[in-house]
N, C-alpha and C positions, 0 to 999 in steps of 0.2 A: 395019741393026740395030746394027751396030758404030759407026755414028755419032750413033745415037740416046744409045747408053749412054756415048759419051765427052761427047757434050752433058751428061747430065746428071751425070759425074764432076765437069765443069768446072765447072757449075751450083752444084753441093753445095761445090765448093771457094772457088767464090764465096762464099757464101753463108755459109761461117765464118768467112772473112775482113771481113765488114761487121759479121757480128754477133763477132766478137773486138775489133774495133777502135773497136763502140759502146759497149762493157761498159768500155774501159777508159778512155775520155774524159770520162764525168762522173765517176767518182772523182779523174782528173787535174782535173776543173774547180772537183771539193768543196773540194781541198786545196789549190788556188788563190783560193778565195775565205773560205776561214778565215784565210788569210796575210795577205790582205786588210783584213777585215774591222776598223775600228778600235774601242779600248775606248771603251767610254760612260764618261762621270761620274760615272752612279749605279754604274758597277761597282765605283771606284774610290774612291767615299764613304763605304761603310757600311764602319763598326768605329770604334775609337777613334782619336782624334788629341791629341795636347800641343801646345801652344804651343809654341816654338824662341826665332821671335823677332817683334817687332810694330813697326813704322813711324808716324807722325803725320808724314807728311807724309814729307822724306827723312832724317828724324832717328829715330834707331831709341829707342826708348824701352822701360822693363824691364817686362818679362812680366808679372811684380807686380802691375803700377801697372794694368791691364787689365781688364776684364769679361770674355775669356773665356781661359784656361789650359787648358782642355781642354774637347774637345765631342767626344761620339757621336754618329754615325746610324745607325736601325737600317733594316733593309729595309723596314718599314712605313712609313716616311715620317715620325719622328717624333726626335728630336734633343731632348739635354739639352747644356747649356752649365753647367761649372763654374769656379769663381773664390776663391780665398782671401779676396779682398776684399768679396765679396755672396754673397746667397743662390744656390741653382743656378736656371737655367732651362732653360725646358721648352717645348717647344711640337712645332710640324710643319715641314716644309721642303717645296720641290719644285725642281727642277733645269728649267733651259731648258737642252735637252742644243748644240742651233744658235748659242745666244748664250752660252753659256758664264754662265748666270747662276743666282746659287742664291738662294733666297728663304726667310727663316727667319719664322717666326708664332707668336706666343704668342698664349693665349688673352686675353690684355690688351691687348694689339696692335690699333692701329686698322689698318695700315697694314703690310706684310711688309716687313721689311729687306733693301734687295737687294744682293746680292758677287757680285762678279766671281770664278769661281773657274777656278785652274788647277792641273793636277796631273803632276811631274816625279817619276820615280823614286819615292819613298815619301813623296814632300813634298805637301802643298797649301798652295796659296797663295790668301787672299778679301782681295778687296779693295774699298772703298767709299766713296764720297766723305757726310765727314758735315759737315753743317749748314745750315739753311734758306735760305740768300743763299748760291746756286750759285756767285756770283761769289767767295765768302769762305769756300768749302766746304774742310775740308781732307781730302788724304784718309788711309786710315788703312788698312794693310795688314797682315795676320797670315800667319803660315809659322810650317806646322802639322808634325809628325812623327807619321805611322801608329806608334800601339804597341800596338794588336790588331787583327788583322783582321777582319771584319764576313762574316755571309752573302752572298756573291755573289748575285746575283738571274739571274744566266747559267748555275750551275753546279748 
């Protein structure tokens, strides 16, 4: 009798022991894999941006002289680009989040414009090679400054 009921002391002391030590290993693994987990693009796109500064090639040329001085994306997927020197535009975007590629469309747009885009601390950087003879393409680089921030589509 006495060895029935220390079996099953042992048993029960087992027994919280597996389950104390399963209850505390997937919140250790939740909070390992949040730490983990990297930002997307699209977290990092939506809201405003200004120009800074734009490149043609390795010569940095004035923000001015440009088509775009500022662009929004909003969480819909829909982007306006403004300029002192033209009208605003408008259209859609969508992100290749694998290749780092962002693609802008207007609705007069045969074709989407594609940039290379990267994003460092509050900075984006698109970048593109423009003109029809690849070999004589030049390319043309903007670096952008966040000055609002957008809806998260995570949060």
């Amino acid at each position: 009798m006495k060895t029935v009921r220390i079996t099953l002391v042992v048993a029960a002391a087992m027994l919280l022991n597996v389950t104390a030590f399963s209850q505390a290993k997937p919140s250790e693994q939740a909070i390992e894999t949040k730490k983990n987990t990297p930002v997307k693009n699209i977290e990092n796109i939506i809201g405003a941006w200004k120009a800074t500064r734009v490149y043609n090639g390795n010569k940095e040329i004035g923000v001015d002289s440009t088509g775009m001085q500022w662009v929004e994306f909003s969480p819909e997927g829909k982007y306006t680009a403004k300029s002192k020197a033209r009208a605003s535009e408008a259209g859609s975007y969508r992100l290749n989040e694998g290749q780092s590629r962002l693609y802008l469309e207007t609705k007069d747009s045969k074709n989407p414009i594609e940039w290379v885009v990267s994003f460092k601390d509050n900075t984006m950087t698109l970048t593109s090679n423009v003109g029809s003879d690849k070999a004589h393409a030049q390319q043309v680089r903007y670096v952008f400054v966040k000055t609002k921030e957008g809806l998260s589509t995570n949060k």
